[in-house]
C-alpha positions in Angstrom: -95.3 -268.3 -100.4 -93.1 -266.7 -97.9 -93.1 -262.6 -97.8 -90.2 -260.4 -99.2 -87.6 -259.8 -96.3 -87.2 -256.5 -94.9 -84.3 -255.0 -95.8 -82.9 -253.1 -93.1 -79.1 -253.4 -91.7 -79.3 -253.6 -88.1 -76.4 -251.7 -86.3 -73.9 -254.8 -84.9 -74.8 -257.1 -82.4 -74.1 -256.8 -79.0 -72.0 -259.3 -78.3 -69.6 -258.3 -81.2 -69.4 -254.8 -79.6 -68.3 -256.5 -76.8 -65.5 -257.7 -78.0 -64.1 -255.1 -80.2 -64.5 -252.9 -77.5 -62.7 -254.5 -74.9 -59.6 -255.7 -77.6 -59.7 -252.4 -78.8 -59.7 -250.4 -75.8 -59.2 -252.1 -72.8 -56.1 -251.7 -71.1 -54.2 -254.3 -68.8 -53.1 -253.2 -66.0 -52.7 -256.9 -63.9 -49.4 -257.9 -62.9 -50.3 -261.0 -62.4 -52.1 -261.1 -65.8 -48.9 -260.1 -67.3 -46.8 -262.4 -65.6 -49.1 -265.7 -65.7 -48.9 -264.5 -69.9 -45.6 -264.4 -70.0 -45.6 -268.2 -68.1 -48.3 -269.5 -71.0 -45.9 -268.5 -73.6 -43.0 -270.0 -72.2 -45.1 -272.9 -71.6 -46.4 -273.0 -75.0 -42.9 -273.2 -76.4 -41.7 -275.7 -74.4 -45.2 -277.8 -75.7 -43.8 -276.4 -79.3 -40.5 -277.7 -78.9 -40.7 -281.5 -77.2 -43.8 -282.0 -80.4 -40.7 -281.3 -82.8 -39.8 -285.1 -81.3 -42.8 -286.6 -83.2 -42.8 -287.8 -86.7 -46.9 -287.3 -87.0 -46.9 -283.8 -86.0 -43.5 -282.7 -87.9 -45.1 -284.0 -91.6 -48.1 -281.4 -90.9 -45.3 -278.6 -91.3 -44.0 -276.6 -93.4 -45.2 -274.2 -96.3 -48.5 -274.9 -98.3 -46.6 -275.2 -101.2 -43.4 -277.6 -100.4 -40.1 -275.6 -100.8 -41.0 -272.1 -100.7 -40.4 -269.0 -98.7 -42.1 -266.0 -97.9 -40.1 -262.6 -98.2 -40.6 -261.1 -94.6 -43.0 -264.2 -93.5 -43.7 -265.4 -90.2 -41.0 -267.8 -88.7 -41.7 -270.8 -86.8 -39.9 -271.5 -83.8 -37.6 -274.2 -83.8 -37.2 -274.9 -87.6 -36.3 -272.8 -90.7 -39.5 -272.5 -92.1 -40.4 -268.5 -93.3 -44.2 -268.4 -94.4 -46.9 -266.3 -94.5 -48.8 -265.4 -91.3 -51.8 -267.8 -91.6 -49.7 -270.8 -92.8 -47.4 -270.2 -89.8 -50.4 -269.9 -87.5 -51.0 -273.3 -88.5 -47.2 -274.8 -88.2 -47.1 -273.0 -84.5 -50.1 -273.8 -83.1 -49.9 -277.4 -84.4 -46.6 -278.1 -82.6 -47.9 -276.1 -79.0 -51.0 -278.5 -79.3 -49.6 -281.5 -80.5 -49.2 -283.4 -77.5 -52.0 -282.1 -74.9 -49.7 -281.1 -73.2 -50.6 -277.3 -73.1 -52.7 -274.8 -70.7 -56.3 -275.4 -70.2 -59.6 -273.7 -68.9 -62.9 -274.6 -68.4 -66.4 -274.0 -67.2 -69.5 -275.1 -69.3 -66.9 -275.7 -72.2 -63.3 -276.8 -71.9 -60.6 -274.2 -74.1 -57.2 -274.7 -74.0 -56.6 -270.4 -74.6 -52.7 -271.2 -75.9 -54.1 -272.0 -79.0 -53.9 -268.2 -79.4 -50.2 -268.2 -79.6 -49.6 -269.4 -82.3 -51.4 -267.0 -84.4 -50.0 -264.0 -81.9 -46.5 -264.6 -82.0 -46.8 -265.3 -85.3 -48.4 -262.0 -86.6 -46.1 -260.3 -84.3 -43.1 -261.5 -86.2 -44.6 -261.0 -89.6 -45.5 -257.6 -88.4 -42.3 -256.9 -86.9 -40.4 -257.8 -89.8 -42.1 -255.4 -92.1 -41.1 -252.7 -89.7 -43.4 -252.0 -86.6 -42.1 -251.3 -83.8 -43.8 -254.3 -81.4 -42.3 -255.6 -78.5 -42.8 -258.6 -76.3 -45.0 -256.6 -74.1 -47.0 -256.1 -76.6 -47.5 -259.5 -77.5 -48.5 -260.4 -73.6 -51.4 -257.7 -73.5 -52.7 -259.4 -76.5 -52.2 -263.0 -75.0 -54.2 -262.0 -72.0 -56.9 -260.5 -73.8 -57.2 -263.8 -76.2 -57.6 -265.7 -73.2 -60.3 -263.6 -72.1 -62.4 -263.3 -74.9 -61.9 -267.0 -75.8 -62.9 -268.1 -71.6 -65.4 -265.9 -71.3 -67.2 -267.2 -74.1 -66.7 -270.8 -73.0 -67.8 -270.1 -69.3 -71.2 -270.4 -69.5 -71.9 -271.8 -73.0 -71.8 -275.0 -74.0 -70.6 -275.5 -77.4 -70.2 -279.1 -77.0 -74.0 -279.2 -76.4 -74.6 -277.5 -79.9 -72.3 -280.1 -81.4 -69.6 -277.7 -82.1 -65.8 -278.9 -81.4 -64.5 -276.2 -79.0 -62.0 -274.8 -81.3 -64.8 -272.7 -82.4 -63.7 -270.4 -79.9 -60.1 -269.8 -80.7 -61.0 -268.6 -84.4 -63.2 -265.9 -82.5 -60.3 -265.0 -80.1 -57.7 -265.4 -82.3 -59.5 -263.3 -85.3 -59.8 -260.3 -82.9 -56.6 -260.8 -81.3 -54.8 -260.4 -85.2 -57.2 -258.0 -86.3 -56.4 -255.6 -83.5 -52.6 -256.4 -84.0 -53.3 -255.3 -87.2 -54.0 -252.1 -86.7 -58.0 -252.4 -87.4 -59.8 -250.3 -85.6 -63.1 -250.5 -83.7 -65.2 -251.0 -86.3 -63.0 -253.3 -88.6 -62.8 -255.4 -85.7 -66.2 -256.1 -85.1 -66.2 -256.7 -88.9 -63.7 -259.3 -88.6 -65.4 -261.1 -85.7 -68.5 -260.9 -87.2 -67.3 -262.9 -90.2 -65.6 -265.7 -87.7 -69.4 -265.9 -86.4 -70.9 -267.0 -90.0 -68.2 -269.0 -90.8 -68.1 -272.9 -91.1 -67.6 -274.1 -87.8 -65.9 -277.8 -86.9 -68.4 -280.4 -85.6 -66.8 -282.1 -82.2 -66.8 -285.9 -84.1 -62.7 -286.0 -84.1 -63.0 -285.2 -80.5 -65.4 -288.4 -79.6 -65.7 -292.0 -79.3 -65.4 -293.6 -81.7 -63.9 -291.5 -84.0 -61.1 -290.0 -82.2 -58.1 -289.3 -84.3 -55.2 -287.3 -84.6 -57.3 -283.9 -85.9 -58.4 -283.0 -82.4 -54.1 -282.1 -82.3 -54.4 -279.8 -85.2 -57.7 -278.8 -85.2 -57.4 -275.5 -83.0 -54.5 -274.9 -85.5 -56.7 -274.9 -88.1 -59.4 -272.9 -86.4 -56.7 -269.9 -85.8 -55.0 -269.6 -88.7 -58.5 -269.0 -90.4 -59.5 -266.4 -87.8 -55.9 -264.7 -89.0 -57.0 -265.2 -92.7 -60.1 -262.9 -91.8 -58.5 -260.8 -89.7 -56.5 -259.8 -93.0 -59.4 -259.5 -95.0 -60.9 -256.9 -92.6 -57.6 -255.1 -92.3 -58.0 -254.8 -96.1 -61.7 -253.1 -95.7 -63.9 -256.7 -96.3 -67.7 -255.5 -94.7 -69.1 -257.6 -91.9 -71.9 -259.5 -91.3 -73.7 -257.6 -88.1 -76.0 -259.2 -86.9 -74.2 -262.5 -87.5 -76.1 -263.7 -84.1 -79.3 -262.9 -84.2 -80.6 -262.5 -87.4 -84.1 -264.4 -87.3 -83.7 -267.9 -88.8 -80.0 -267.5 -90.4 -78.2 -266.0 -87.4 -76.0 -267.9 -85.3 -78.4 -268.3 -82.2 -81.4 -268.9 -84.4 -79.0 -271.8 -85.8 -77.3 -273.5 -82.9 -78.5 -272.6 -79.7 -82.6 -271.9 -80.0 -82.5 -268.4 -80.3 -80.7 -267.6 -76.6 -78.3 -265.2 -77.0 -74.9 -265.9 -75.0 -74.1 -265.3 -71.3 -71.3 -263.9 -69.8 -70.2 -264.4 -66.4 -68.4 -261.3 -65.9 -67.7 -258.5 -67.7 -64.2 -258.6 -70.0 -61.2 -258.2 -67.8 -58.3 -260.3 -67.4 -60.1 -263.1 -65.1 -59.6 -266.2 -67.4 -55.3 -265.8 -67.8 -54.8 -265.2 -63.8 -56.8 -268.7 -63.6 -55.5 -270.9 -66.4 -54.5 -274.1 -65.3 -50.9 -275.3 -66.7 -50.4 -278.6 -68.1 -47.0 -279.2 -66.0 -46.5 -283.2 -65.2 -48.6 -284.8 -67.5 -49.5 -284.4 -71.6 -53.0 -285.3 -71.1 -56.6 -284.3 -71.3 -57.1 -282.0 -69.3 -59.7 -283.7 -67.4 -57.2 -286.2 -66.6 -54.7 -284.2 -64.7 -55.8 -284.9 -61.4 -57.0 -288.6 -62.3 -53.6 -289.2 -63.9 -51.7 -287.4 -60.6 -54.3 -289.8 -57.9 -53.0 -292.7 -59.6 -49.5 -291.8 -59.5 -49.7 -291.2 -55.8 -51.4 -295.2 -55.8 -48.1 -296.5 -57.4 -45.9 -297.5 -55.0 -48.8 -299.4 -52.9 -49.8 -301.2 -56.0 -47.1 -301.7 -58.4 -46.3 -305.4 -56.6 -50.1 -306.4 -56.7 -51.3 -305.5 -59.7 -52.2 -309.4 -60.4 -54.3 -309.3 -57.1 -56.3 -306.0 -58.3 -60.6 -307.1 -58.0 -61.8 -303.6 -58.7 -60.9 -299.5 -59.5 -63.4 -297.3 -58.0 -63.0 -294.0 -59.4 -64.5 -291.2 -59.0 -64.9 -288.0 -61.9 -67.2 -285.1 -62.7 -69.1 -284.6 -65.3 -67.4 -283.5 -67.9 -65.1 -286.3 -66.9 -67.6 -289.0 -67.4 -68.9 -287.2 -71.1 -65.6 -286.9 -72.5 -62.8 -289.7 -71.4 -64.9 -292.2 -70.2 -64.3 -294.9 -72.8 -64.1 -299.0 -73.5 -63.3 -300.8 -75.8 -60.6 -300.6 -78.3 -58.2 -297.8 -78.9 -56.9 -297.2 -82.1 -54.4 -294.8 -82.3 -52.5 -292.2 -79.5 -55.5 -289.6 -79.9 -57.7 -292.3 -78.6 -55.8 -293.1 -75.4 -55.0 -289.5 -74.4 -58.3 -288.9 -74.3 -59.2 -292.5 -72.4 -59.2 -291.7 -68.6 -58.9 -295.6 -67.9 -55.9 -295.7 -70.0 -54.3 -292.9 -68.3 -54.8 -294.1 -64.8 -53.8 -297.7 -65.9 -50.6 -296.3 -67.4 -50.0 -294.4 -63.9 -50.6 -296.9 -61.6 -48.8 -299.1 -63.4 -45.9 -296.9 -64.2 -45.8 -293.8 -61.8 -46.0 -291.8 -64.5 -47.1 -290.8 -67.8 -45.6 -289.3 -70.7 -45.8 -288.1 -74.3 -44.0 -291.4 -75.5 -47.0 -293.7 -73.3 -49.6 -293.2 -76.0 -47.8 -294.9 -78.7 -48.6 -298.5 -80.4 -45.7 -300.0 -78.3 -46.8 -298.3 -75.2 -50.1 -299.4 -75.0 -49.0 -303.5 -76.1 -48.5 -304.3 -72.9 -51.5 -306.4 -71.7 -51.7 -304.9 -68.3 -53.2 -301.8 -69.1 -56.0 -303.3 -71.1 -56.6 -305.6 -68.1 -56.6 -302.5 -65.7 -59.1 -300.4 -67.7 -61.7 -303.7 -67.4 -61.6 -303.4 -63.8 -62.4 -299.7 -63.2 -65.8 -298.7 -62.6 -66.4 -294.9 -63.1 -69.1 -292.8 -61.2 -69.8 -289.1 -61.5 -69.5 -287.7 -58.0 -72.1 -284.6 -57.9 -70.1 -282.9 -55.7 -67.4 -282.7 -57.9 -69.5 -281.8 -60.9 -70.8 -279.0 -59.1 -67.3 -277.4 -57.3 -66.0 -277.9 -61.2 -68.1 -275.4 -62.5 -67.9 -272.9 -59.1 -66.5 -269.9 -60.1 -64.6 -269.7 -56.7 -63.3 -273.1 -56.5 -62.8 -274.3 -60.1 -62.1 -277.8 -58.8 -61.0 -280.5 -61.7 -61.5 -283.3 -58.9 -61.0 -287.7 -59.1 -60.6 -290.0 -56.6 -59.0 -293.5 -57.2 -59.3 -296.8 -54.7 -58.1 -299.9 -55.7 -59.7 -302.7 -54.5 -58.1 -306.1 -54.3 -58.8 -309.7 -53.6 -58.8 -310.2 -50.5 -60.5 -307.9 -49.4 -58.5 -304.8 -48.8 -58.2 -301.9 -50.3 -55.5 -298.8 -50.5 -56.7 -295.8 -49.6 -58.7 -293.4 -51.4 -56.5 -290.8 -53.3 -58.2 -287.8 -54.2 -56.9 -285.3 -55.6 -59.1 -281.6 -56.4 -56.8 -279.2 -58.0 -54.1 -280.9 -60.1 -50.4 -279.7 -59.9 -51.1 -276.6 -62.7 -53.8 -275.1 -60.8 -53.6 -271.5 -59.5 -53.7 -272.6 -55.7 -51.4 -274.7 -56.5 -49.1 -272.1 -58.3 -46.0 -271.9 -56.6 -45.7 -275.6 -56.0 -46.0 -275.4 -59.6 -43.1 -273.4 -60.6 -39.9 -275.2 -60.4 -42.0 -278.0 -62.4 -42.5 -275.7 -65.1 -38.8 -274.2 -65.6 -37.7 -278.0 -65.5 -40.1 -278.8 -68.6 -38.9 -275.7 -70.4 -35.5 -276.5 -69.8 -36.1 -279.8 -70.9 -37.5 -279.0 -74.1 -35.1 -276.1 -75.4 -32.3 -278.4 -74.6 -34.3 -281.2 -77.5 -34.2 -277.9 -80.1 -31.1 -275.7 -78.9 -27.5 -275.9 -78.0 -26.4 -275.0 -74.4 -25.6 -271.4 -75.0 -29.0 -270.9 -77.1 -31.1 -272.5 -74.0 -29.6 -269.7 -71.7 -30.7 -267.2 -73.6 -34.0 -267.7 -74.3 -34.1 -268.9 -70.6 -32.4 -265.9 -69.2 -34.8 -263.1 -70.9 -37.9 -265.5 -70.9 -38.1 -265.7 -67.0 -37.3 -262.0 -66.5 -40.5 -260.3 -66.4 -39.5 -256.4 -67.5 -36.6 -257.5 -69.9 -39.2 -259.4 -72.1 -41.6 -257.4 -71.8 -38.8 -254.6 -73.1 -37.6 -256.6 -75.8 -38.8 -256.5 -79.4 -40.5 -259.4 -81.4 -37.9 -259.8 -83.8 -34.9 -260.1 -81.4 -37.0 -262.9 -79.4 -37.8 -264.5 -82.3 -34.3 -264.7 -83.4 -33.7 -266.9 -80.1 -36.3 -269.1 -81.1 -35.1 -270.1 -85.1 -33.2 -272.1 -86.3 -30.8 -270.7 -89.4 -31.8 -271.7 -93.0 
């Protein structure tokens, strides 16, 4: 017979005091955090916007309850829907992930911190409606601090090794994020964390072979909107749960990761936004930038012997080689967006790869299949290792085509893809011309200058309030 349990409330874990603190307090002060948050909002808009273009994605919208409107609700950029906060959460962040085509980062997990937008910018309106005073600036601090608290806890832990789907992390970032927007203090944020802790958490089986499907593009969707949902409860004086990580046998470490506690790389600052790698010429995994960009570069010296092709040496790190290497069929565009052979196929075949390459007619032609059965895929230790260096944050492949007789092309390598921070100002003009794009798909001409005229001037946004940018972004009932 087991013995009674003592009954003695611990004072909050560390790890949630870490995080209130630093979303409560923390000021910052980074330029280059602020400007590189401003970027990942345009960027996520611009994701938001071309997903509008897909029938799949635009059937997961709308109100929980067809027809209705919320007095004062959230708005969601580039329809008419009003709703509450944690519905809209859901409606944004569906469209910004839709496609895969949004900011990532990485280290022992891979995040894609955008996922936080939604349920920012959609608080913000909801709040701003009601009457406070937020700005844009406002909503940046808060986007860099989601990114931070979201990275750090995906730098050194590995979710995926617990069998947890990443998205875990947003509804931890996300729930503080809203709570502190909120107005909860110290304390009722660590509440609300602590309740994102103990909550169900999503098992990574949508993500893998062979079950990948079309959740892994709402799932981080999902997983904010529910850290919203307990950000309100906290707001409305809901206890916590404090030592929701290391109570002895039901905590969360006792649970999923043996009973070690977490590591941090680095105290909270505003490291993870300044490093966030854009998604800017392709919408795919974000392993596969660089894979997808090598190939690219291998078009034009293979496109007229793709009959004479004997063998694709490629090689990936790690991560690479856990998460897209894959053979065998593919059943639907989930599937082949997160194939790496299907990817480089599409690329070297094409010279490119877009949102439109995933579909059923897409992936018909009989090349690609025969592509992806010559490609032999090795990890390349060096590249796992320079991947997870915190001063080099490679995301490295190599392709070489091999062909008949006998020759080869050369070896294309590419170690930080078009998005990265060294690779920043290359990056730019890339990114206005996808934003451009995609509010053109939405807007009318005049509309597009607006939004594009305060959106890449740094102190106007920042100046302007939540509701005026919002009323750029709608469209009228």
């Amino acid at each position: 017979m087991e013995s009674a349990n003592a009954n003695l409330r611990p004072p909050p874990d560390e790890v949630l005091c870490r995080i209130a603190d630093y979303m409560d307090g923390y000021v910052v002060e980074s330029p280059l955090a602020l400007e590189t948050a401003r970027l990942c909002l345009l960027d996520s808009l611009a994701c938001a916007f071309d997903a509008l273009g897909f029938e799949e994605c635009r059937r997961l919208l709308g109100p929980t309850v067809a027809g209705t409107k919320v007095p004062l609700g959230s708005r969601v950029p580039g329809t008419d829907y009003e709703l509450d906060p944690v519905a809209a959460t859901f409606n944004l962040g569906t469209l910004i992930r839709w496609l895969d085509f949004n900011d990532s980062f990485y280290g022992a997990t891979v995040i894609h911190p955008s996922d936080n937008i939604g349920a920012i910018l959609a608080l913000a309106d909801h709040l701003a409606l009601k009457g406070d005073p937020l700005t844009m600036g406002d909503v940046l601090v808060t986007i860099a601090k989601a990114y931070e608290i979201q990275g750090g806890l995906a730098l050194e832990n590995d979710f995926n090794a617990m069998g947890l789907d990443h998205t875990m992390t947003v509804k931890i970032s996300a729930c503080a994020a809203a709570a502190k927007l909120l107005g909860c203090d110290r304390d009722a944020i660590v509440n609300a964390v602590s309740q994102a802790f103990v909550d169900g958490q999503a098992l990574a089986t949508f993500r893998r072979a062979p079950n990948t499907g079309p959740r892994k593009s709402w799932a981080a969707a999902d997983a904010a909107a529910r850290g919203v949902w307990l950000a309100l409860l906290a707001q409305k004086g809901e206890d916590g749960v404090p030592s929701a990580l290391t109570a002895p046998r039901w905590g969360f470490y006792d649970v999923f990761t043996d009973g070690q506690p977490f590591r941090f790389q680095h105290d909270f600052g505003s490291e993870v936004i300044e490093n966030v790698l854009f998604k800017i010429g392709y919408p795919a995994a974000f392993h596969a930038q660089s894979a997808v960009e090598a190939a690219v570069n291998l078009h034009a010296a293979v496109r007229d012997r793709l009959d004479e092709i004997e063998s694709i040496a490629v090689r990936c790190h790690r991560s690479s080689m856990i998460i897209l290497n894959k053979t065998g069929p593919l059943y639907n565009f989930a599937d082949r967006d997160h194939c790496l052979q299907y990817m480089i196929g599409r690329g070297l075949i094409f010279g490119g790869l877009g949102a439109e390459d995933y579909s059923d007619a897409a992936a018909a032609d009989p090349r690609i299949d025969r592509l992806r059965s010559r490609m032999q895929l090795v990890e390349d230790e060096s590249y796992s290792r320079d991947y997870l260096d915190p001063a080099k944050r490679t995301n490295s492949n190599s392709i070489e085509v091999h062909f008949r007789d006998g020759s080869s092309s050369a070896v294309s390598e590419v170690l930080y893809p078009l998005g990265h921070r060294r690779r920043r100002e290359e990056a730019m003009p890339v990114l206005l011309a996808k934003l451009e794009r995609s509010t053109a798909r939405v807007f009318g001409p005049e509309r597009c200058r607006s939004i594009l005229d305060v959106g890449l001037d740094q102190q106007a946004l920042a100046a302007m309030p939540v509701q005026g940018f919002m009323d750029l972004l709608v469209l009228a009932p």
